[in-house]
Structure formats: structure tokens, C-alpha cells
C-alpha positions in Angstrom: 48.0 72.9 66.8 49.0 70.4 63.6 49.8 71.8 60.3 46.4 70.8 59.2 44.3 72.8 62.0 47.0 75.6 60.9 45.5 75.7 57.5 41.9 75.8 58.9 42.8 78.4 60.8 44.7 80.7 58.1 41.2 79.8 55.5 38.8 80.9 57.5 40.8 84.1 58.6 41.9 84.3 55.4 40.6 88.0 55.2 42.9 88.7 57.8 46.1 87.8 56.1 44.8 89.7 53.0 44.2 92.9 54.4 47.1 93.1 56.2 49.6 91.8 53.1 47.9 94.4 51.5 48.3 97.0 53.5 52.1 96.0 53.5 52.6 96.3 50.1 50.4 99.5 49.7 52.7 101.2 52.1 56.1 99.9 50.3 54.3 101.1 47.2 53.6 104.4 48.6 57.2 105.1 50.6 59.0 104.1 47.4 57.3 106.3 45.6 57.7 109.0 48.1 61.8 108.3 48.7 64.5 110.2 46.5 66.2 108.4 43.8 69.6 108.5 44.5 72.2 106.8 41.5 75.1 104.5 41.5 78.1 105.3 39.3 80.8 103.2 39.3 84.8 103.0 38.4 87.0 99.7 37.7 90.8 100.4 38.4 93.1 97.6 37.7 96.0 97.8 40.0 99.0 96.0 38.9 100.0 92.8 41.2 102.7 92.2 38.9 105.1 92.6 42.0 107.4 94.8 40.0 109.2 98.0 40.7 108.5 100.5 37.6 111.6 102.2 38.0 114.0 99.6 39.4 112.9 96.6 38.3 112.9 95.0 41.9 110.5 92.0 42.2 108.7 91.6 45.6 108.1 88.5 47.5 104.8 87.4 45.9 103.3 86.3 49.7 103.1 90.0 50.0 100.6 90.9 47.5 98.0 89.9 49.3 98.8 92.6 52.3 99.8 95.2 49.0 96.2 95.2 47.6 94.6 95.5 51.2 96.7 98.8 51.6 95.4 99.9 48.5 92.0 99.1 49.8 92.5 101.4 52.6 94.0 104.1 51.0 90.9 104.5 48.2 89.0 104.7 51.6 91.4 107.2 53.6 90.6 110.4 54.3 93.5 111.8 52.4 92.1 110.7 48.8 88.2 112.2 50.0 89.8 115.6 50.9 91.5 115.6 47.0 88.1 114.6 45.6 86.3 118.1 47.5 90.0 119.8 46.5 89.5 118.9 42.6 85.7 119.3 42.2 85.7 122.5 44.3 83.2 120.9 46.6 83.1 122.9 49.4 82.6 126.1 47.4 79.3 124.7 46.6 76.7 127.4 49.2 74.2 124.5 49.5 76.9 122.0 51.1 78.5 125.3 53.0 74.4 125.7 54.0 74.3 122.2 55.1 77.4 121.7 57.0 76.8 125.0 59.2 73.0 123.1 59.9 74.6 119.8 60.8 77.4 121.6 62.9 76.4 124.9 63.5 80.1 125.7 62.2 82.1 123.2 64.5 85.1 121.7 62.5 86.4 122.0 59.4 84.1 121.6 56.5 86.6 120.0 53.7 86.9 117.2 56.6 83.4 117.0 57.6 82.2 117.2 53.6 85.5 114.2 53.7 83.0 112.3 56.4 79.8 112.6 54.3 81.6 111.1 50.9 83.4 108.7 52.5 79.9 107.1 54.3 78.6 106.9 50.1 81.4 105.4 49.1 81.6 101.5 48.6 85.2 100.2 47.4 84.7 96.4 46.3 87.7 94.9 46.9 89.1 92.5 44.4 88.7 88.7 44.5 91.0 86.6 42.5 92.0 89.6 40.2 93.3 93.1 40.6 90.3 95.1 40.0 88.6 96.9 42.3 85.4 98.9 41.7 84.6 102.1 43.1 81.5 103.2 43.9 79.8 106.1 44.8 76.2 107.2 45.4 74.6 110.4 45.3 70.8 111.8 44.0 72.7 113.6 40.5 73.7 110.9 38.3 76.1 113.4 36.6 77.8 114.0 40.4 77.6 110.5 40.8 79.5 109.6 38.2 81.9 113.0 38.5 82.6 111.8 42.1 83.2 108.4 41.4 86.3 109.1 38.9 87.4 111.7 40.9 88.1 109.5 43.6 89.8 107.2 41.0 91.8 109.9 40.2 92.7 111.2 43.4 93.8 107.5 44.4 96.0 107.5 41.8 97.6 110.7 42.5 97.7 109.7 46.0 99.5 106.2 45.0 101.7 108.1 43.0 102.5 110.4 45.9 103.3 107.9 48.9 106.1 106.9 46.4 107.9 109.3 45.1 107.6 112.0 48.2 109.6 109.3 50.3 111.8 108.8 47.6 112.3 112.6 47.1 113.2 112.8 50.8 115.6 110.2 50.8 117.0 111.5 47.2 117.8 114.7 49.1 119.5 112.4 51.7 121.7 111.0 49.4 122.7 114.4 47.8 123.8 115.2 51.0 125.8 112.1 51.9 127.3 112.1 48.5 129.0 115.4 49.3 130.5 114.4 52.3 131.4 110.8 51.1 132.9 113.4 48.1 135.1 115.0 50.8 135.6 112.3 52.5 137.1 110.3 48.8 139.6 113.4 48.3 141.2 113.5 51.9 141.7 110.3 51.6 143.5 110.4 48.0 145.3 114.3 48.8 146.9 111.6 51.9 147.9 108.7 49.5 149.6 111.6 47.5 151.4 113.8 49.6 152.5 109.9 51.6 153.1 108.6 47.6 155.4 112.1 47.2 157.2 112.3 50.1 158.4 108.7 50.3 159.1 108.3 46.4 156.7 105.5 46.3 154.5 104.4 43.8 151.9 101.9 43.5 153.3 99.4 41.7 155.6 96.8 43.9 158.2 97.1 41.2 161.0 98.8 43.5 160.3 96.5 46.2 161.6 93.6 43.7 163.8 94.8 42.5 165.3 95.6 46.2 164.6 92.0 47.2 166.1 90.3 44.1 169.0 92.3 45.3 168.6 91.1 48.4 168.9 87.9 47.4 171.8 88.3 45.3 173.9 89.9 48.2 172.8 86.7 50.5 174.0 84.6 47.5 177.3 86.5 47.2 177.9 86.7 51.0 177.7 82.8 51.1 180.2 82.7 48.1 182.5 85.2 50.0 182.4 84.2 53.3 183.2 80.3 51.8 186.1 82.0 50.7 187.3 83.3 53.5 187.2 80.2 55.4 188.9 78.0 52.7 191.8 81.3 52.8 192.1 80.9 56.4 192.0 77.1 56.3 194.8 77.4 53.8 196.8 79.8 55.8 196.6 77.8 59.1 198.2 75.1 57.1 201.9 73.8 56.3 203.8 76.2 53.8 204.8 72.9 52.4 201.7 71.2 51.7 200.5 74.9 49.9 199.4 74.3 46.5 201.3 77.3 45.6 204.6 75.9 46.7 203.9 72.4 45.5 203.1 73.5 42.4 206.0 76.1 42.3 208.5 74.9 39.4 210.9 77.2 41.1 210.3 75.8 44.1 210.5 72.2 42.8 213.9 73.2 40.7 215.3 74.5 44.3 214.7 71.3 46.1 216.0 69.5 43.4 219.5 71.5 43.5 219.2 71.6 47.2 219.1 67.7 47.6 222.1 67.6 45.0 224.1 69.4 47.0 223.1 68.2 50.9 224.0 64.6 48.9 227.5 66.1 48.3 227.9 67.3 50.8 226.7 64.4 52.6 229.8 62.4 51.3 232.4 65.4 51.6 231.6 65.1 55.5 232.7 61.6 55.4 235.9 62.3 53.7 236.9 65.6 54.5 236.8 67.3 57.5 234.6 71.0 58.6 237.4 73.4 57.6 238.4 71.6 54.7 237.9 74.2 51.7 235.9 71.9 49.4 233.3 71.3 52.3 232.8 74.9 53.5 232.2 75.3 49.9 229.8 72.6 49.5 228.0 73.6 52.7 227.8 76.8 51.4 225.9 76.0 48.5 223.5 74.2 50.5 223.0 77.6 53.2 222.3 79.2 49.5 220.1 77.0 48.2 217.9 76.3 51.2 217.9 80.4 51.8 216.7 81.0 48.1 214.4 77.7 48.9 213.0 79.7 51.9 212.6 82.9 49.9 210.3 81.1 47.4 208.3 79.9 50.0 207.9 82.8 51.7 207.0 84.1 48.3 204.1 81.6 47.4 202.6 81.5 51.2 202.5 85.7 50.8 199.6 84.9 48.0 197.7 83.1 50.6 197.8 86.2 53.0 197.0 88.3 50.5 194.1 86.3 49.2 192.7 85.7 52.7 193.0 89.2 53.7 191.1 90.5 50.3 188.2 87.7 50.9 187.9 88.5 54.5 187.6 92.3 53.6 185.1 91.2 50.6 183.1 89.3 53.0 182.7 92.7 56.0 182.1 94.7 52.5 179.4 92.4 51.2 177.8 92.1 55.2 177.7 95.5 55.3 176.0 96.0 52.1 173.5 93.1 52.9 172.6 94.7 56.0 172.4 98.2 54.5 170.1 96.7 51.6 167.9 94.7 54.4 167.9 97.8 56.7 166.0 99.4 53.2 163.9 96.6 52.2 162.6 96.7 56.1 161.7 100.2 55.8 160.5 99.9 52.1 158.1 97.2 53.8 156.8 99.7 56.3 156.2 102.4 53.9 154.3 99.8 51.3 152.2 98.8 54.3 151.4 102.1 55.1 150.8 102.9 51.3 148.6 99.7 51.4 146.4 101.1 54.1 146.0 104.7 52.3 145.0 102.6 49.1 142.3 100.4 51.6 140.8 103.7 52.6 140.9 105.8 49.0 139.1 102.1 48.0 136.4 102.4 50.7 136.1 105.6 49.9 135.7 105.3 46.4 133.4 102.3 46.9 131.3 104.3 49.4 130.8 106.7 47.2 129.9 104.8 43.7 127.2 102.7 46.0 125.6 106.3 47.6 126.0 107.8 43.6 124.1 104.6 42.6 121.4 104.9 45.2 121.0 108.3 44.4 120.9 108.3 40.8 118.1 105.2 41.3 116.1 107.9 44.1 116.1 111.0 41.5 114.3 108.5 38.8 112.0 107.5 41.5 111.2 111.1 42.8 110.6 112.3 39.3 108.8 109.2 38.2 105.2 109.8 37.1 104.1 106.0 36.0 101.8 104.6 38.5 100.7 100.7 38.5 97.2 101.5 38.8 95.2 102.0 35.4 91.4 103.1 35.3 89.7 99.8 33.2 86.5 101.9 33.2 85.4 105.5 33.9 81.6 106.0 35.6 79.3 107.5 33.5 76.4 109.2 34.3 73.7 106.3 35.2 70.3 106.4 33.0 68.5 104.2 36.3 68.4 104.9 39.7 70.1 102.7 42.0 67.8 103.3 44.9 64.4 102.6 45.1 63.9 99.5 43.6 60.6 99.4 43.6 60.2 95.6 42.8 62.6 94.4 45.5 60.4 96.6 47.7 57.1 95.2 46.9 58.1 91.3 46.8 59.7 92.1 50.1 56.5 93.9 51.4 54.3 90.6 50.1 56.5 88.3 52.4 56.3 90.6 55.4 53.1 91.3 55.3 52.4 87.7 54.4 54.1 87.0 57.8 52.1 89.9 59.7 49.0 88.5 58.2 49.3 85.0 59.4 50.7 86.1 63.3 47.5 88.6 63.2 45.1 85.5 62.2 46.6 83.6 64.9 46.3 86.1 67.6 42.7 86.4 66.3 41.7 83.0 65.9 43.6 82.9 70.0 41.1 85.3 70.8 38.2 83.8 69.8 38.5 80.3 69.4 36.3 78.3 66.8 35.8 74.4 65.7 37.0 74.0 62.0 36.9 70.3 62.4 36.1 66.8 64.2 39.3 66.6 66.1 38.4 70.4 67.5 35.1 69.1 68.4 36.8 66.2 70.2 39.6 68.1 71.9 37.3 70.5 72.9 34.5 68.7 73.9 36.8 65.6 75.2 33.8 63.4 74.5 34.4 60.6 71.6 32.8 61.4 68.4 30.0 59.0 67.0 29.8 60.3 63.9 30.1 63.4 61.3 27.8 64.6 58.8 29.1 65.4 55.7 
């Protein structure tokens, strides 16, 4: 069957596809006159996608606010904010709910959750599309309940938004006040041991003494070089000739006795080569010279006994100064070890301390949150009551009823016209007859 046998067909049943649009839309008419109205209130919230904390200031990573307003989305829809709406608006109190639920359940269950069921199957939550504003919608056959309900579940998911952020921050508030005190505790051991250490080994802080001790230190390794020099140019000075001594060269006693004492050895010198050994004159001359080189020997003596003397007192400077070196590096070794130990007392007070001023900070930023009462959800627009129903609409109904039962009346003429077959035109009687066709009379 072409399109143009189809149109034969559908004019001469015509009546058929009449009748039964018709009948369509009389009985669309009629069942949307007969159905309750119910209304449609609706709420706008505007929930902040600003990414910010309110209390903190924290910024979160923007590729999470996508997942952020999803959550929010499931939490208008969660059970949780329908049981506040029945809570707030006393809804189970209500006999002709209580009369319904114990109907529907014969008193299996909890009403508040099954009452929770019911309002969560009329309420729509659009959620928002390039924006933060979602619109809450709730449908119900009392345009004043409609609208009631509506900002009560606004309200609720507020409350509830409010909730899931400063309960956990309450909890871990009361955390912190807990830690604090033992981080507290812990901060005062730790400075009661850098006291009582400070106390009983007469340190303080400061590396002052420590310094001082190795300036000291230094001086005594300074002086002990000095000394022991000393010492070996004394010793040097010993080991040498008593003649070639400083002291006795630069003696002017000494130099006046060699002087006198080569005078006379020249007298006496010639005396031996005129005068014989027991001649008076020589045992007198000779006896001058025993006296002059005995007084000659006592100056020596005399100047060399400075050298001893010197040599002795710098060797005895030097043991003095050695022991006092090692005395003072015996100290600074132990000072060391008690300024290490003080070192690591001051680590721990400082961890201690540190501990405690982050846990202090934390805590302080948890109270703010637990008491906080700002929200980043604003209602834009509270439902009111709605002056139209929502459902039926009556002219949706009826165009939809013409184009259904504009489809019912054309598969009924077909069936029909199936049934009982007519020609409607030359190429019917053609087909049908499969005889060619001579002519046709207008």
C-alpha cells in the first residue's frame, strides 16, 4: 500500500479515526477532571562554589567542586534532612498520616522513616548547571504544605550542612584539648630537666663560659710554646762552653780578670826564662797568676750559675704551664659534654614547645569551627504557596489524547479496511482484478 492508497483508505474510514480520536480525548477530558490537583512549590538555594573555608580561609582545589556540589545533591536527597523536615513540621503527629501509615504497613517500621520514604518519592532536587543554584521541589495536594514542605527541606539541608561540619570539628576540637594537655606535661618535664641539668652543672644557655675557657685555652697553648722555647734555648745554653756564655763574655769583671791574668802569665812568662822555680820573684809572679785564674774561675762559676738558675725556673714554668693546660683542656672537655647534653635538653624543650604551639593552633582553629554558625548555602528564594496546580494540566492532556487517539484511529481504519477490503481507485481495480484497464469514467 503507497501513501496515496493510504489516504483513500483513511477518507473513506474517515469516521473511524473520528470516533475513536474522540473518544480519546473525551476520556483525557474526563480523567483530568476526575484526578486530584496536587501543587508544586519550589525553593532556590545558592550554595557557595567559592572554594573557600568560612572559618580558615583554606581555598580547595577547584577540580573538586564539581564532586562538592554532587555531595550536596545527595545530601538534600538523604534521609537524614527528610526525617528533620517530619521533626520540624511535627509531621508524624498528624492522625491522618499516623491513619495512613498503620493502612500501608499495618504498623511495620518506624513511621518518621516510612513518612521519610513518602516525602522523599515527591521530592525533585534540580541540580545546578553552570551555576550554584539548585531548586528544590516538592509536591503535595495543599499548596500551603507544599510550599511549607519545600522550605523546610531547605532549611533542614542547611542545618544538616551546617552539622556535618562543625560535629567533626567539635570531635576533633575535644581531641586536641586532650593532646594539648599531655603535650602541656610533656613541655614542663622537659623544661623541670633542662633546669635541675642547668642547676646542678652551673650552666647556662649562653656559650659565654665556654669562651672564655677556650680563649684560655688558647692562651695557655700560646704561653706553653713561649715556655717550653725557653727551656730549650736554657738547656741549649747550659750544654754549652762556660766560655762562649754571653754572661761571661759580656762579664767586664770577667774581661778585667783575663786582662790581669794575661799580664801576669806574660811576666811570668819571661821570669821563667831568667830565673829559676824557687827564685822568690817567680813564686811570686806565679802566685799571682794561681790568684788571678782562681778569682777568673770564681767569676765564671758565677755567670754560668745564672744559666742553671734560669734553666731550672723555665723548665719548672714549662711542667707548671703543662699542667695547667691540661687541667684547663681536662675542663673545656667536660664543659663540652655538659653543653652537648644541655643542647639536647634545649632540642627536646624546642620540640616540645613547638609541639605544643602547632596542637594550640589547631585547636584554637577547631573551637571557631565547632562554634561556627555561617553556612555557604543561602536560600535565593523561599516557596510560596502556589495559586495553580501543577498537576493536571489539562491542555497537555488533551493535545496528547488528540495524537493518540489520532494514532488509534488510523491503526483501527486499517484493521477495518484489512477486514473488508474495498477499490478506492484504478490501480485497486488493476491489482485486484490483474486484468489491464481500458479506460475510467470520470
Amino acid at each position: 500500500m503507497n501513501f496515496t492508497q493510504l489516504l483513500l483508505v483513511l477518507r473513506g474510514r474517515a469516521w473511524i479515526v473520528i470516533v475513536a480520536t474522540g473518544v480519546t480525548v473525551a476520556t483525557a477530558l474526563v480523567a483530568s477532571l476526575l484526578q486530584a490537583k496536587s501543587y508544586t512549590a519550589v525553593t532556590t538555594l545558592v550554595v557557595d562554589s567559592k572554594s573557600k573555608d568560612l572559618v580558615t580561609g583554606v581555598l580547595y582545589p577547584s577540580q573538586l567542586l564539581p564532586s562538592y556540589l554532587a555531595t550536596q545533591l545527595d545530601i538534600m536527597k538523604s534521609q537524614t534532612v527528610a526525617l528533620k523536615v517530619i521533626q520540624n513540621l511535627k509531621l508524624s503527629d498528624d492522625p491522618d498520616i499516623k491513619e495512613s501509615y498503620m493502612e500501608a504497613t499495618e504498623g511495620a517500621g518506624s513511621l518518621e522513616h516510612w513518612l521519610a520514604d513518602r516525602l522523599l518519592e515527591d521530592l525533585e532536587v534540580e541540580p545546578p548547571r553552570e551555576s550554584s543554584v539548585f531548586q528544590i521541589s516538592y509536591t503535595a495536594d495543599d499548596p500551603d504544605a507544599a510550599a511549607d514542605i519545600s522550605n523546610a527541606v531547605a532549611q533542614a539541608y542547611i542545618d544538616t550542612n551546617l552539622e556535618l561540619k562543625v560535629v567533626p570539628a567539635r570531635q576533633t576540637s575535644e581531641w586536641f584539648e586532650a593532646k594539648i594537655i599531655r603535650l602541656r606535661n610533656s613541655l614542663e618535664e622537659a623544661q623541670s630537666k633542662l633546669s635541675t641539668y642547668q642547676i646542678q652543672q652551673g650552666l647556662v644557655a649562653s656559650d659565654e663560659r665556654q669562651d672564655i675557657e677556650t680563649a684560655q685555652l688558647a692562651e695557655l697553648s700560646t704561653q706553653l710554646l713561649a715556655a717550653r722555647s725557653a727551656t730549650y734555648d736554657s738547656i741549649s745554653r747550659k750544654k754549652a762552653s762556660e766560655e762562649s756564655l754571653p754572661e761571661v763574655i759580656n762579664s767586664p769583671v770577667v774581661q778585667q780578670l783575663r786582662t790581669e791574668l794575661n799580664t801576669a802569665e806574660a811576666r811570668l812568662s819571661e821570669l821563667s826564662q831568667s830565673l829559676g822555680k824557687n827564685h822568690p820573684e817567680y813564686k811570686s809572679a806565679k802566685a799571682v797568676v794561681d790568684s788571678l785564674r782562681a778569682k777568673l774561675d770564681l767569676e765564671i762559676r758565677t755567670a754560668t750559675k745564672g744559666v742553671s738558675t734560669t734553666a731550672k725556673v723555665a723548665m719548672q714554668t714549662e711542667d707548671e704551664l703543662r699542667s695547667s693546660l691540661d687541667a684547663l683542656k681536662d675542663k673545656v672537655l667536660n664543659t663540652k659534654t655538659q653543653r652537648d647534653q644541655l643542647n639536647v635538653l634545649l632540642r627536646d624543650v624546642d620540640n616540645a614547645q613547638q609541639a605544643y604551639d602547632e596542637a594550640l593552633q589547631r585547636y584554637h582553629q577547631t573551637s571557631l569551627e565547632a562554634e561556627s554558625t555561617q553556612t555557604d548555602v543561602v536560600i535565593l528564594n523561599r516557596a510560596v504557596a502556589p495559586a495553580k496546580p501543577s498537576s493536571p494540566r489539562i491542555l497537555l492532556n488533551l493535545i496528547l489524547a488528540t495524537f493518540l487517539g489520532g494514532l488509534l484511529g488510523i491503526g483501527l481504519a486499517l484493521f477495518v479496511e484489512s477486514l473488508d477490503r474495498r477499490v478506492r481507485s484504478a490501480e485497486d481495480m488493476a491489482g485486484t482484478l490483474e486484468i489491464p484497464l481500458l479506460a475510467e469514467l470520470c
